[in-house]
C-alpha positions in Angstrom: -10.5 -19.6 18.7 -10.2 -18.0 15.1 -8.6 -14.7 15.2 -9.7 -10.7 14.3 -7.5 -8.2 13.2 -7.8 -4.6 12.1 -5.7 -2.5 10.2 -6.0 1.0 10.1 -4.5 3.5 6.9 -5.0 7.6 7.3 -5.1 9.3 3.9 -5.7 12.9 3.7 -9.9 13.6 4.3 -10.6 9.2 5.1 -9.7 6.6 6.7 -9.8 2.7 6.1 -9.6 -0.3 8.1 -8.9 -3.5 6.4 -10.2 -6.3 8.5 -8.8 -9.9 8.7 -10.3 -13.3 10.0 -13.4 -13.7 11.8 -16.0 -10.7 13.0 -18.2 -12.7 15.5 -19.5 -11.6 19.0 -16.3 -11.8 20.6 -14.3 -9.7 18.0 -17.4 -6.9 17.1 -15.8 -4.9 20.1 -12.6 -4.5 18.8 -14.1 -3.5 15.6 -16.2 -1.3 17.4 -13.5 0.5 18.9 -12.0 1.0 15.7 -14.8 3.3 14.9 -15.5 5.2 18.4 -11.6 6.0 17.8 -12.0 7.4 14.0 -15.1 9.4 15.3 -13.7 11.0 18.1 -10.5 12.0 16.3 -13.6 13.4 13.7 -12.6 10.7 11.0 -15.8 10.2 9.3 -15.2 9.5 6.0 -14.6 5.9 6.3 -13.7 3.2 4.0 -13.9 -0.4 4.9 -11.9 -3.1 3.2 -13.0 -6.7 3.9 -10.9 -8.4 1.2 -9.1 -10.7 4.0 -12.2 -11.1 6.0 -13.8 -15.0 6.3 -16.6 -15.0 8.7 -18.9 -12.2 9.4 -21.8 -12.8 12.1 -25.1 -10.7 13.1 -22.9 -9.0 15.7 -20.7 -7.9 13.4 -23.5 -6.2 11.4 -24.1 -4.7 14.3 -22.0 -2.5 14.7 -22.0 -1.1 11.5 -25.4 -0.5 11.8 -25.1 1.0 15.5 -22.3 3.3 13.7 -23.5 4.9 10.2 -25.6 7.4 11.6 -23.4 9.5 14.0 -21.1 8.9 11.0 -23.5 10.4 8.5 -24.8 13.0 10.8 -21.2 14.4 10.7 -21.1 14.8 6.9 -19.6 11.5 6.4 -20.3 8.0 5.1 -18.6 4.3 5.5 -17.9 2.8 2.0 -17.6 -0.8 1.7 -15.0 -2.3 -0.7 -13.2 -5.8 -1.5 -16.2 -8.3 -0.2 -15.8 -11.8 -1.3 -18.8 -13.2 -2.9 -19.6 -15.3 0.7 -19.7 -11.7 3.0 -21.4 -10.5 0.0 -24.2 -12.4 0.0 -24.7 -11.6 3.9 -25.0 -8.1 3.2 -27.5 -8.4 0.2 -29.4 -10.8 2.0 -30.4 -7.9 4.8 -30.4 -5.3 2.6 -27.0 -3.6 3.0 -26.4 -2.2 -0.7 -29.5 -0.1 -0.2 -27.9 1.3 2.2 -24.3 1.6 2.3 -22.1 2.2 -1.4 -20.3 -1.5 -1.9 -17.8 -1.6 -4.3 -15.0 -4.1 -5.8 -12.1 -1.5 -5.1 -10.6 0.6 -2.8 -9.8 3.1 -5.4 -13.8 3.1 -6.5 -14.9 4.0 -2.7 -12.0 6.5 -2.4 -13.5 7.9 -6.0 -16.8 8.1 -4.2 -15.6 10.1 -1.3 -14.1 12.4 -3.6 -16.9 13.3 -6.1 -19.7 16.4 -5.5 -22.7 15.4 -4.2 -25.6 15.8 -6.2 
């Protein structure tokens, strides 16, 4: 069974969580977790670093998808940072730079949390 871990860093107004391995159906709930933990301590400024990730299935997606908008809808956003060109290409393919910012470093997203919005 290939394995899924999560590591979570607290700055001052974000969080991120560096994932490692594989995010299948059998790991999206610990991932999942993750996030009902950062929302209920009202962490929603979240960046997510998938530099050590391999494998990334539908359920996965998922629960990003399930876990933007109560994120927004608190005045916060998940930023995406460090994908390798192979979990790239499963984002583009359904659309995910529309819709989530998806950048090459960690210090870009924190940038992005930092700046005004327009």
């Amino acid at each position: 069974m290939d394995t899924f871990a999560v590591h979570r860093s607290d700055f001052e107004q974000f969080s991120t969580l560096q994932l490692h391995g594989f995010l299948d159906a059998h790991t999206a709930p610990e991932l999942e977790k993750h996030f009902e933990t950062l929302i209920s301590e009202g962490r929603y400024k979240i960046i997510v670093n998938f530099e050590n990730l391999n494998y990334i299935s539908s359920a996965g997606l998922g629960v990003f998808m399930g876990k933007i908008e109560n994120v927004r809808n608190n005045n916060g956003d998940i930023k995406m940072c460090k994908m390798t060109p192979k979990i790239f290409r499963v984002f583009d393919l359904l659309g995910f730079p529309a819709l989530y910012d998806i950048v090459d470093e960690e210090e870009r997203a924190k940038f992005l949390f930092e700046k005004p919005s327009s």
